[in-house]
C-alpha positions as CSV (number, residue, x, y, z in Angstrom):
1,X,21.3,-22.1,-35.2
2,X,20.5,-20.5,-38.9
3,X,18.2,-17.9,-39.2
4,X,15.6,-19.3,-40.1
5,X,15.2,-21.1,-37.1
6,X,15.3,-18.5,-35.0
7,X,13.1,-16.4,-36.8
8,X,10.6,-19.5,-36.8
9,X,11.4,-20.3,-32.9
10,X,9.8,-16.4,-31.8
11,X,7.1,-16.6,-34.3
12,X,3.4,-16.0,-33.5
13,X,2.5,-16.8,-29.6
14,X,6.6,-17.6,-28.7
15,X,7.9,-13.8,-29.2
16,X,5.6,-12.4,-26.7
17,X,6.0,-15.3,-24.4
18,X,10.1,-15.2,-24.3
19,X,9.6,-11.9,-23.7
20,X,7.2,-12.4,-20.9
21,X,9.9,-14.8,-19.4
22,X,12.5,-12.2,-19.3
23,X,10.2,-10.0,-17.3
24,X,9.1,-13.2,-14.9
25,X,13.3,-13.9,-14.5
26,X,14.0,-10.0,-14.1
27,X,11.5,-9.5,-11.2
28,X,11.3,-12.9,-9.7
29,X,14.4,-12.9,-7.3
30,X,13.2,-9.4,-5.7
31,X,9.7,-11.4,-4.7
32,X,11.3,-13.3,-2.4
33,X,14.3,-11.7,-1.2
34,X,13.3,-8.5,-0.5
35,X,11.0,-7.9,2.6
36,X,8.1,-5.8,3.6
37,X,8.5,-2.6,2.1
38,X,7.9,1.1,3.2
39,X,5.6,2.6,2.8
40,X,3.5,2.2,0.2
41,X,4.1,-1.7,-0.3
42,X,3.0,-2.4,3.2
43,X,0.0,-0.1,2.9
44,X,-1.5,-2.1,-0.4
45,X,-0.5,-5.3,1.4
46,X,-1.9,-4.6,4.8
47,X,-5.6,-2.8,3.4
48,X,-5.5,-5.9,1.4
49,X,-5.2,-8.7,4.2
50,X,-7.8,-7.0,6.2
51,X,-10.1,-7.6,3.1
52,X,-9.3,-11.5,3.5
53,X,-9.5,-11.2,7.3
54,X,-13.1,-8.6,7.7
55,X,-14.6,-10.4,3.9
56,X,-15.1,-6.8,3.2
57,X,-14.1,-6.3,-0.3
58,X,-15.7,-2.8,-0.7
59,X,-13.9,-0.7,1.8
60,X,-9.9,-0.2,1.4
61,X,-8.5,0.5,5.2
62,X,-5.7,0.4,7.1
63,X,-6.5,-0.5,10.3
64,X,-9.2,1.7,11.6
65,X,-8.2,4.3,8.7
66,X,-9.9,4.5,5.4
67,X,-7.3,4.3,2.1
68,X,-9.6,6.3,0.1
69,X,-6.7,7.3,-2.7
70,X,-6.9,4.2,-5.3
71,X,-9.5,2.0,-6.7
72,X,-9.8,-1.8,-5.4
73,X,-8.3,-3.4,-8.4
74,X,-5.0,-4.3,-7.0
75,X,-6.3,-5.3,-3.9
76,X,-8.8,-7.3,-5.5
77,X,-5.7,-9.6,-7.8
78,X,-3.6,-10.1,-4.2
79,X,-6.1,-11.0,-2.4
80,X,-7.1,-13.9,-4.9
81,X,-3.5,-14.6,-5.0
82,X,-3.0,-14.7,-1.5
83,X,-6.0,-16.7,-1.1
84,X,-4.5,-19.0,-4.1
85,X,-1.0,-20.0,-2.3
86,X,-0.9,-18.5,1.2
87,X,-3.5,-17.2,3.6
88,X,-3.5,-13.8,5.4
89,X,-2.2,-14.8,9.2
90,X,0.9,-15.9,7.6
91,X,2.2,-12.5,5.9
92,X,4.3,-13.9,3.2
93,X,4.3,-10.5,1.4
94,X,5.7,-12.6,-1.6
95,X,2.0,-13.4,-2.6
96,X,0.5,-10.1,-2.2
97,X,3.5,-9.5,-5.3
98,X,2.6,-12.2,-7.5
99,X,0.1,-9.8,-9.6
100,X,2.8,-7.0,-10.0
101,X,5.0,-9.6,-10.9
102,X,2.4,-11.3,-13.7
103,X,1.3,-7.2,-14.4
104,X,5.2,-6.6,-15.4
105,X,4.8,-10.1,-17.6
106,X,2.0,-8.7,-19.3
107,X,3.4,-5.3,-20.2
108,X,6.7,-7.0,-22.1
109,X,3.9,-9.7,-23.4
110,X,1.9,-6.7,-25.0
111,X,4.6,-4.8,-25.9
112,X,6.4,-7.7,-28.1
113,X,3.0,-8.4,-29.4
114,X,2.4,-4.9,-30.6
115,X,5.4,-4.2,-31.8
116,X,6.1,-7.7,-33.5
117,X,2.8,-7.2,-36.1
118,X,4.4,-3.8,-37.1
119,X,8.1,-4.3,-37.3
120,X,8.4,-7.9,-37.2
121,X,9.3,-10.6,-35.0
122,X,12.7,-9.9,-34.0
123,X,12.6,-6.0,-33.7
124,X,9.0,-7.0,-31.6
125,X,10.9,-9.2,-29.8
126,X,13.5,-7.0,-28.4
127,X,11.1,-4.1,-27.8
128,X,9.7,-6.6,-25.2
129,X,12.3,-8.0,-23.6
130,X,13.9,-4.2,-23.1
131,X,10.4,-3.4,-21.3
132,X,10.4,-6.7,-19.6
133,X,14.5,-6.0,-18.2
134,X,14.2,-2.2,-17.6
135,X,15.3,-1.5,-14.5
136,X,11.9,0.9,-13.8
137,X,9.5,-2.2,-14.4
138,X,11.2,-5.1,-13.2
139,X,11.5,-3.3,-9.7
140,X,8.2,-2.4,-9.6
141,X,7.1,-6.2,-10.8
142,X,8.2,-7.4,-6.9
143,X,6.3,-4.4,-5.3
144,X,2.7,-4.9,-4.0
145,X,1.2,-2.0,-5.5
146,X,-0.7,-0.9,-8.5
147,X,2.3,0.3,-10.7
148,X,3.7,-3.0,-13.2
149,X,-0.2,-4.1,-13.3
150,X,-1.2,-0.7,-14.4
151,X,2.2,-0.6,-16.7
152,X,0.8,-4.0,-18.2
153,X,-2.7,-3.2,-18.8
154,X,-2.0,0.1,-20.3
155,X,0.7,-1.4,-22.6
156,X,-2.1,-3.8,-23.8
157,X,-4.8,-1.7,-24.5
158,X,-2.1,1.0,-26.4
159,X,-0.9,-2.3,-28.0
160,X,-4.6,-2.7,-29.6
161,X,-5.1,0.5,-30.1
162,X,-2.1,0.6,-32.1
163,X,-3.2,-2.3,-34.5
164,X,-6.5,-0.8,-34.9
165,X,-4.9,2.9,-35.9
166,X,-3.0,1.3,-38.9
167,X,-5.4,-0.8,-39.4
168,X,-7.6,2.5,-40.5
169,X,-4.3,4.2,-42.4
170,X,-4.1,0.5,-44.5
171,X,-0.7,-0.6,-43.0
172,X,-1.8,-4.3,-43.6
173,X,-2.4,-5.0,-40.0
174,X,-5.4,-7.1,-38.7
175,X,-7.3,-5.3,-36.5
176,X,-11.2,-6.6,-35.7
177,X,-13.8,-6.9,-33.0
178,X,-11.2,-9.5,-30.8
179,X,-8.8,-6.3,-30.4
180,X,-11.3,-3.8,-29.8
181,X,-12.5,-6.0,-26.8
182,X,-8.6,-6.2,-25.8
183,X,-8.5,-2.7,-25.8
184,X,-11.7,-1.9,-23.9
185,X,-11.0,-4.6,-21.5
186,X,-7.4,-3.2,-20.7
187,X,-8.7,0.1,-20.0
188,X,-11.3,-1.4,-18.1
189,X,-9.2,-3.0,-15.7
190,X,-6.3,-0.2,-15.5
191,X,-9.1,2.3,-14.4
192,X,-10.4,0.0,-11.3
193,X,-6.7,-0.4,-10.6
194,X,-5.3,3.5,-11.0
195,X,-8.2,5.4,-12.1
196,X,-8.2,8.3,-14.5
197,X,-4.2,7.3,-15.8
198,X,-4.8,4.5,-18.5
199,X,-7.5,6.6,-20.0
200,X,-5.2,9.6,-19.9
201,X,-2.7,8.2,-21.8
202,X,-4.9,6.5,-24.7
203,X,-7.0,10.1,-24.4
204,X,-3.9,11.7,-25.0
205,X,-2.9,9.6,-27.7
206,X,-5.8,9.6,-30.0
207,X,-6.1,14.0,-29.3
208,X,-2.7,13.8,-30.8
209,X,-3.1,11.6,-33.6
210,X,-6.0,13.1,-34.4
211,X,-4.6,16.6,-34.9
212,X,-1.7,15.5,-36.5
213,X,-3.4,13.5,-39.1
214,X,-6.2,15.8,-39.1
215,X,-8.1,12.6,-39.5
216,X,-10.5,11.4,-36.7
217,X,-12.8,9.2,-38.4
218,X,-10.9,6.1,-37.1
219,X,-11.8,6.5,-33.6
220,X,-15.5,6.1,-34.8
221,X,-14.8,2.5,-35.4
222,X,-13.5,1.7,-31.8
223,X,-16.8,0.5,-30.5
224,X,-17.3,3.3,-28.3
225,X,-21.4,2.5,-27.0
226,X,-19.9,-1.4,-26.4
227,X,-16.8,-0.7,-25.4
228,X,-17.9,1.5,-22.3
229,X,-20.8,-0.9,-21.4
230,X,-17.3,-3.5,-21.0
231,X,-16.4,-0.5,-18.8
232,X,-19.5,0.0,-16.9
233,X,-19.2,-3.5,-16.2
234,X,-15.7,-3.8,-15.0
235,X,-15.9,-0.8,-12.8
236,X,-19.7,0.3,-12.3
237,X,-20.6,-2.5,-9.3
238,X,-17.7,-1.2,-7.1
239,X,-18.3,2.0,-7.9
240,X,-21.7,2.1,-6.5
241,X,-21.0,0.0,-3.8
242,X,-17.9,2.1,-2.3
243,X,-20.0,5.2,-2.8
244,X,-23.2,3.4,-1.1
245,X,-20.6,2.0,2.0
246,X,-19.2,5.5,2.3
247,X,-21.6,7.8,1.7
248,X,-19.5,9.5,-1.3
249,X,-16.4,10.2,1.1
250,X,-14.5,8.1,-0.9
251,X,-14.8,9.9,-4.4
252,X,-14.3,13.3,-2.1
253,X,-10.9,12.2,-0.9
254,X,-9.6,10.6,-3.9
255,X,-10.5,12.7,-6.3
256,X,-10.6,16.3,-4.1
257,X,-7.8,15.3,-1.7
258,X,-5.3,12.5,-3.4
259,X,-5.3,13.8,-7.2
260,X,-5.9,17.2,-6.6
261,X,-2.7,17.4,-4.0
262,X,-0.8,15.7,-6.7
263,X,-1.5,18.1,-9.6
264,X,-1.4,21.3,-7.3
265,X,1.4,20.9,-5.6
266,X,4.2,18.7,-4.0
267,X,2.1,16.0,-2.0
268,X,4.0,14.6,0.9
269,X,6.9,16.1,0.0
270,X,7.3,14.6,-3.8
271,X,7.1,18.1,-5.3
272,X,10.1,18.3,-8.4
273,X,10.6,20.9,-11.2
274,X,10.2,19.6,-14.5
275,X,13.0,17.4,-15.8
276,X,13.3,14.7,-13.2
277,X,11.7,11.7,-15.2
278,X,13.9,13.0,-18.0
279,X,16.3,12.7,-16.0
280,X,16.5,9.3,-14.6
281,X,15.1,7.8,-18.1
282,X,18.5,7.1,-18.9
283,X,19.1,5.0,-15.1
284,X,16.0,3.4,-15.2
285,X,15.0,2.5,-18.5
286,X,18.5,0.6,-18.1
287,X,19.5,-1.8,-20.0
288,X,17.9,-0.5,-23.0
289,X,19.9,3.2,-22.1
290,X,22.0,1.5,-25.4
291,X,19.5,2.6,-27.7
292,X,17.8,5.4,-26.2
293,X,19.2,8.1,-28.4
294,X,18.4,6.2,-31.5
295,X,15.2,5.8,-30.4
296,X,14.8,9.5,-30.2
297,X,16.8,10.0,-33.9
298,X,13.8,7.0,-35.2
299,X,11.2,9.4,-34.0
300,X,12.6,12.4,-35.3
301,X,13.5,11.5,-39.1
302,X,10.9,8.8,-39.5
303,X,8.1,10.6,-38.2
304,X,5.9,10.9,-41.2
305,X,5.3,6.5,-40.2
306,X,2.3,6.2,-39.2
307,X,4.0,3.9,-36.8
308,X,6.6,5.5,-35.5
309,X,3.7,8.3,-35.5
310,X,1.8,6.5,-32.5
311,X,4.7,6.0,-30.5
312,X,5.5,9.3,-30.4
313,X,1.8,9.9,-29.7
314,X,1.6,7.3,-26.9
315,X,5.0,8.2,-25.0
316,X,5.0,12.6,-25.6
317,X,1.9,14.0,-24.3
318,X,1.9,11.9,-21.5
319,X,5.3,12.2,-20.5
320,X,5.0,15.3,-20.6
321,X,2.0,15.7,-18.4
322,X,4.1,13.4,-15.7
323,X,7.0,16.3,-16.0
324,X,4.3,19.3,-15.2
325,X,3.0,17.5,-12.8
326,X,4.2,19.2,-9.3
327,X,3.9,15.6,-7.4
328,X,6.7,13.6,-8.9
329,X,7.6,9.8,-7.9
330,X,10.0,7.4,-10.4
331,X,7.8,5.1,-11.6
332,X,4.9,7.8,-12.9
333,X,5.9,7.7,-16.3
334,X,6.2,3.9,-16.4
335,X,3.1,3.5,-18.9
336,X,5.2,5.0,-21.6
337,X,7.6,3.3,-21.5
338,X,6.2,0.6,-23.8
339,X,6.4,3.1,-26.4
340,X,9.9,4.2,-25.6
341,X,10.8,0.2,-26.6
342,X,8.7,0.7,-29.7
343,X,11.0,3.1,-30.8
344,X,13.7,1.7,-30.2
345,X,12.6,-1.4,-32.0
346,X,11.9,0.5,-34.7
347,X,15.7,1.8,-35.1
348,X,16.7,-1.3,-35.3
349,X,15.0,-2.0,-38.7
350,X,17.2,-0.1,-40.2
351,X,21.1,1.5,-40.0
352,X,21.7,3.9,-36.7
353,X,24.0,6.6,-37.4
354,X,27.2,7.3,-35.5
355,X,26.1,10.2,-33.5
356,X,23.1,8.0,-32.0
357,X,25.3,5.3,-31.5
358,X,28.1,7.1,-29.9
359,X,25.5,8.8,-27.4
360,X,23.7,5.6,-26.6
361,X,26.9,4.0,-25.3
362,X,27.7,6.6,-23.3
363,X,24.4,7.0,-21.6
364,X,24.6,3.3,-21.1
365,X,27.8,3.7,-19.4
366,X,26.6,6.1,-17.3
367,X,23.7,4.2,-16.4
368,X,26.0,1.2,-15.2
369,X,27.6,3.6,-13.1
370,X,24.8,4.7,-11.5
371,X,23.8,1.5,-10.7
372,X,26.9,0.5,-9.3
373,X,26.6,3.7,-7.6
374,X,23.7,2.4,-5.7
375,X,25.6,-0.7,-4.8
376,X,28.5,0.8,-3.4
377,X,26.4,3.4,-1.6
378,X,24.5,1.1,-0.2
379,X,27.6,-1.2,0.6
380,X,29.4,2.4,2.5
381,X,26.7,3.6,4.4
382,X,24.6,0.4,5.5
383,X,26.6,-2.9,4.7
384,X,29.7,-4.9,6.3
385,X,32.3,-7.4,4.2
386,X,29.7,-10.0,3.9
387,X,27.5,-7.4,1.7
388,X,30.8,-7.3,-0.5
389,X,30.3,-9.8,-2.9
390,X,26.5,-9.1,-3.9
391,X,28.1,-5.3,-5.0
392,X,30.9,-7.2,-6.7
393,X,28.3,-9.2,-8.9
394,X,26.0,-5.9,-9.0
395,X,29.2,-3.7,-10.7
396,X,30.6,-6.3,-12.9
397,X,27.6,-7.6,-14.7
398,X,26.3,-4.0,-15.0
399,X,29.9,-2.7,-16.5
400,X,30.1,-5.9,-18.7
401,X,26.8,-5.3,-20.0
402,X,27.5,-1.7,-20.9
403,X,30.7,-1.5,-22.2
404,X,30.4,-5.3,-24.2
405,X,26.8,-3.9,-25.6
406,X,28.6,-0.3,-26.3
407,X,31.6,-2.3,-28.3
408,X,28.7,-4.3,-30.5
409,X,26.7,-1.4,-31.1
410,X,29.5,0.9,-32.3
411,X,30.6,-2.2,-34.5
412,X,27.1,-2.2,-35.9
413,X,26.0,-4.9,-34.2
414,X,22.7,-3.0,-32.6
415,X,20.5,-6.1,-32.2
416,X,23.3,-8.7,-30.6
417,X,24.0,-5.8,-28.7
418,X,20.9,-5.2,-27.1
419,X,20.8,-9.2,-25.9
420,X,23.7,-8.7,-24.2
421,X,23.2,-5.5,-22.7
422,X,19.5,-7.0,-21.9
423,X,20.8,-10.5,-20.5
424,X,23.9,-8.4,-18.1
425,X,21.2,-5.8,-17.4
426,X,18.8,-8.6,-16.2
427,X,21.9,-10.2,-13.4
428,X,22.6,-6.6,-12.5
429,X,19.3,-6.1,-11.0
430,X,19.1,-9.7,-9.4
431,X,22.5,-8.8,-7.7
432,X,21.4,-5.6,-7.0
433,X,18.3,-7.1,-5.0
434,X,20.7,-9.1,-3.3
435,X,22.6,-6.3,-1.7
436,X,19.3,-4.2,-1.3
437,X,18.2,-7.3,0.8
438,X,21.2,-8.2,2.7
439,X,21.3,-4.7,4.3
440,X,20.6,-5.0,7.8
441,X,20.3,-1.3,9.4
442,X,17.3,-0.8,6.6
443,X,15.4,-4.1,7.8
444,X,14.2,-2.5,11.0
445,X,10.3,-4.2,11.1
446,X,11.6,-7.5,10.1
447,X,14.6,-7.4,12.7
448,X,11.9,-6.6,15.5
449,X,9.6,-9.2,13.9
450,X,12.3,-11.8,14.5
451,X,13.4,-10.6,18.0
452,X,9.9,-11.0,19.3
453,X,9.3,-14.5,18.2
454,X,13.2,-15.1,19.7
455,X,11.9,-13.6,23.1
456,X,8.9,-15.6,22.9
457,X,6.8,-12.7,22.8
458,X,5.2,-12.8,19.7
459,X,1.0,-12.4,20.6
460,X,0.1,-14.3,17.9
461,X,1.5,-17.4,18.9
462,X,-0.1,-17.3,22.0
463,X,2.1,-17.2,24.6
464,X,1.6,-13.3,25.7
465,X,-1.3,-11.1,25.4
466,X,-2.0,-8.5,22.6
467,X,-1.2,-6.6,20.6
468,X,2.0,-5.6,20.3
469,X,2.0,-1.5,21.2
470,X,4.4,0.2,19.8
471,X,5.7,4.2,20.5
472,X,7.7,6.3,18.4
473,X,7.6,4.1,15.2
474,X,5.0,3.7,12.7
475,X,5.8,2.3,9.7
476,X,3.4,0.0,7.5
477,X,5.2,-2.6,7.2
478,X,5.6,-3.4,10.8
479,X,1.6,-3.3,10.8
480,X,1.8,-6.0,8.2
481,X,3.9,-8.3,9.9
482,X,2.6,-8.4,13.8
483,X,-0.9,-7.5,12.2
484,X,-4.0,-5.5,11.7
485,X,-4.3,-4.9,15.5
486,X,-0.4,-3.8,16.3
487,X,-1.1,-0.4,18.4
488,X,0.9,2.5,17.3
489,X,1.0,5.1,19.7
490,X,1.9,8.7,19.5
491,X,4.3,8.8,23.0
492,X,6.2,6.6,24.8
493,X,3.4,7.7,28.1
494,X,0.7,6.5,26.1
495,X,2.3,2.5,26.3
496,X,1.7,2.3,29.8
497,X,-2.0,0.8,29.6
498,X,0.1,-2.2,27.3
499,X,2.4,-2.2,29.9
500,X,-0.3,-2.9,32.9
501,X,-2.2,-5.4,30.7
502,X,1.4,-7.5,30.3
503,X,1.7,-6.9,26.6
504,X,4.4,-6.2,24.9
505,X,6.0,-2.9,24.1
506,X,8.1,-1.2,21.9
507,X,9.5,2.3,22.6
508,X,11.4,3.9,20.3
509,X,14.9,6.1,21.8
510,X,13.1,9.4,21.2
511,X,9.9,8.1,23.3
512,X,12.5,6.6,26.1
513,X,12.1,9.9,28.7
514,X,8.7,10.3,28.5
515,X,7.8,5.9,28.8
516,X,10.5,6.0,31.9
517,X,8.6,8.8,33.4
518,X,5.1,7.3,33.2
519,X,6.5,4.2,34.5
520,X,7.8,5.6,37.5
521,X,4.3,7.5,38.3
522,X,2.6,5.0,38.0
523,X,5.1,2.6,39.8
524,X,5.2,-0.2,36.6
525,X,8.1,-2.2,36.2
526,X,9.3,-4.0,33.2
527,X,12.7,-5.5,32.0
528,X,14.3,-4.7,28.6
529,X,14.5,-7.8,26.2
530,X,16.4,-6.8,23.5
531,X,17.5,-3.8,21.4
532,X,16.9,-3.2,17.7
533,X,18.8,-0.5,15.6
534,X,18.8,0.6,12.3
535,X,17.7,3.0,9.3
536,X,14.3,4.3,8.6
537,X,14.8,4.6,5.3
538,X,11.4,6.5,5.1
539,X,12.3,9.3,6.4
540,X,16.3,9.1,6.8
541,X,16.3,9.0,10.6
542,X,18.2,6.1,13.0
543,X,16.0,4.5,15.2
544,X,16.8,2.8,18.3
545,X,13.8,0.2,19.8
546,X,14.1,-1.1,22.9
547,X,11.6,-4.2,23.7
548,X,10.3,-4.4,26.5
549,X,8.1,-7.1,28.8
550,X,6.2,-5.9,31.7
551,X,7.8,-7.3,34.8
552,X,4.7,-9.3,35.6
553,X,3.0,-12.8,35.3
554,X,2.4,-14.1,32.8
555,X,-1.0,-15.5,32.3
């Protein structure tokens, strides 16, 4: 194919679309092979499905418990998806991921369309599809929770905003009233899905331009009175309506409890010194790692861009607010990482040095070990031979990726490279779904999903009353899969009501002395069923549930 054609095949709407497509192949195979996850997954899934079950669409709850930490965005975009192509009895958690998945589309869509009217279509190209295969965003694209929607939204609205700052320095960019009402819209829709973090990061952005160029008169011209009328609109009806249903407990917990735990200290035990996202930028921005120290060089020497200049302003500040942050999870930092592709776009436009090269290949490399780290880790502590050839798969494309990518890139080859570190980078992941899923020990809900329906004691279908109680475990995702009314009890005593009614009952092995004790007191039998062991990845612990039907008739 000449180059013309291919320059004419990702013009206009194609670039951002092929680079959407990488994102949609990257995260797909993870939204139907992996299951339920803890904890957070199962939370956002669960909260939502009692929305579809109760028609409440105000209130976010778990059960009987209040989720007063995010907005309703998210759960709003699964439940029409779940109402779209499943319904809420059947638990396919593989709907309630469709808009991460179409979130992480999004961000590589925006980020190839930013970057394509400023460096042109191939660099824009690229920048996308590295967003769209990074390892960070297309895991969090087959996760049920806010994260790739928020990474797509904010990508867009920094994508506009982008266009409409050199539009005001006279880069020869377009920029009119259709991207303002991108940008406002964006930010619009990340706040009812994560709150106070999209604006943070455009916030940030324009304080830092603005002081740096010493210039501010551009940000007159966004269309501010509009713009937060689009806002208003997006976010002001739930707004008034969650603070009506709860009587302003809501804004008290998220705001005074959930945020202010995160920037004060270590919530739930997350709490890192600075330096961790740094850190694992090389891992998890993977397989763009190859250019990640030219991308840093770009920013350096071509500073004075007005470009490169937003990058920097987009990806810095608020980077560096995630690193001060005591409260520190992997995917925080994910809405910069749009900029982090711009960047490295951007050194591809022209010749990258020999120090940048040499230090992008071996940060690569030691990317592809760490993620054939993971696979053999996984493979040692939780697998058998049959989890063998998914790790096989998971350390040879990643190693082939790497080191063919490092021998183009140190033959100057920097954008052939990048496809074929990008294409590797993209089976790497799929393989490496397919040994997170074919772990066993870790799968410890769906396992005792699967021996109650082999038992024939699954409530739901009927055959035995409910719910299922359940003593000693109480993780989300088992909630989500027997449903909203599984009882989770504190001690294997407090099962014996379950046990008189003829449910049935799981006790975990640490619960076993004090459910035996009660048993005999009150003079219960029951019979054990079946036995389910495993990992609770959540916390680190083995668990050991025995199942167990009460030694009665059953109705």
């Amino acid at each position: 194919m000449t180059r013309f054609d291919i320059d004419r095949w990702i013009a206009g709407w194609r670039g951002p679309l092929l680079a959407a497509l990488v994102a949609l192949i990257a995260g797909l195979p993870g939204v139907f092979a992996m299951p339920p996850l803890d904890r957070d997954e199962s939370r956002f899934a669960q909260a939502t499905a009692q929305m579809l079950e109760t028609d409440d669409f105000v209130n976010i709850q778990f059960q009987d418990q209040p989720r007063h930490k995010k907005p309703v965005g998210i759960h709003w975009l699964q439940a029409a998806a779940v109402s779209a192509v499943s319904d809420p009895e059947a638990r396919d958690i593989w709907a309630y991921r469709i808009p991460s998945l179409l979130g992480a589309m999004l961000a590589a869509a925006a980020c190839a369309w930013g970057a394509t009217a400023i460096w042109g279509a191939r660099a824009g190209v690229l920048a996308g599809v590295m967003l769209g295969a990074s390892f960070l965003l297309s895991t969090e694209a087959f996760i049920a929770k806010t994260d790739a929607v928020l990474c797509g939204t904010v990508t867009l609205a920094m994508a506009a905003l982008a266009r409409l700052y050199l539009a005001s320095r006279g880069e020869g960019i377009s920029a009119g009233r259709k991207t303002k009402l991108l940008f406002w819209t964006a930010m619009a829709v990340a706040i009812l899905v994560k709150g106070p973090i999209g604006p943070m990061v455009a916030g940030l952005a324009m304080i830092t331009l603005g002081l740096w160029d010493r210039k501010w008169r551009w940000l007159k011209g966004l269309g501010w009175a509009w713009g937060l009328a689009i806002v208003l609109a997006v976010v002001g009806p739930w707004a008034v309506a969650i603070t009506v249903a709860t009587d302003g407990a809501f804004w008290g917990t998220s705001i005074g409890g959930d945020m202010a735990a995160k920037v004060a200290g270590g919530q739930e035990g997350h709490g890192v010194p600075p330096g961790l996202h740094t850190l694992l930028l090389p891992l998890l921005f993977y397989p763009g790692t190859l250019l990640l120290a030219a991308a840093a060089v770009t920013a350096w020497t071509r500073r004075a861009e007005p470009a490169v200049r937003f990058a920097i302003a987009w990806f810095l500040p608020a980077f560096v607010v995630f690193e001060l942050v005591p409260t520190k999870l992997p995917h925080y930092p994910l809405p910069t990482y749009g900029a982090i592709a711009w960047l490295a776009a951007a050194a591809l436009t022209q010749p990258i040095g020999p120090r940048a090269r040499w230090t992008g290949v071996v940060l690569a490399c030691l990317a592809a070990l760490g993620v054939s780290a993971v696979a053999v880790g996984g493979l040692t502590q939780f697998g058998d031979k049959s989890d063998t050839f998914w790790v096989s798969l998971t350390v040879g494309f990643a190693m082939i990726g790497a080191f063919v990518g490092a021998y183009l890139l140190l033959n100057r080859a920097a954008r052939t490279a990048m496809v074929v570190a990008c294409a590797f980078g993209v089976l790497a992941h799929a393989a490496l779904v397919g040994v997170a899923s074919s772990l066993q020990p870790l799968q410890v809900s769906p396992r005792i999903e699967k021996a109650l329906r082999k038992a024939d004691l699954d409530p739901r279908e009927g055959v035995v009353p409910g719910p299922v109680a359940v003593a000693g475990y109480a993780e989300p995702s088992l909630v989500f899969l027997l449903g909203t009314r599984t009882e989770l009890l504190a001690t294997g005593a407090d099962a014996i009501p379950a046990v008189a009614q003829g449910r049935p009952v799981l006790i975990e092995g640490r619960e076993e002395n004090s459910f035996q004790q009660a048993l005999a007191q009150r003079k219960l039998k029951v019979r054990s069923v079946d036995v389910v062991e495993g990992r609770n990845y959540s916390n680190g612990k083995r668990v050991r549930l025995t199942l167990y039907q009460a030694d009665v008739a059953r109705p």
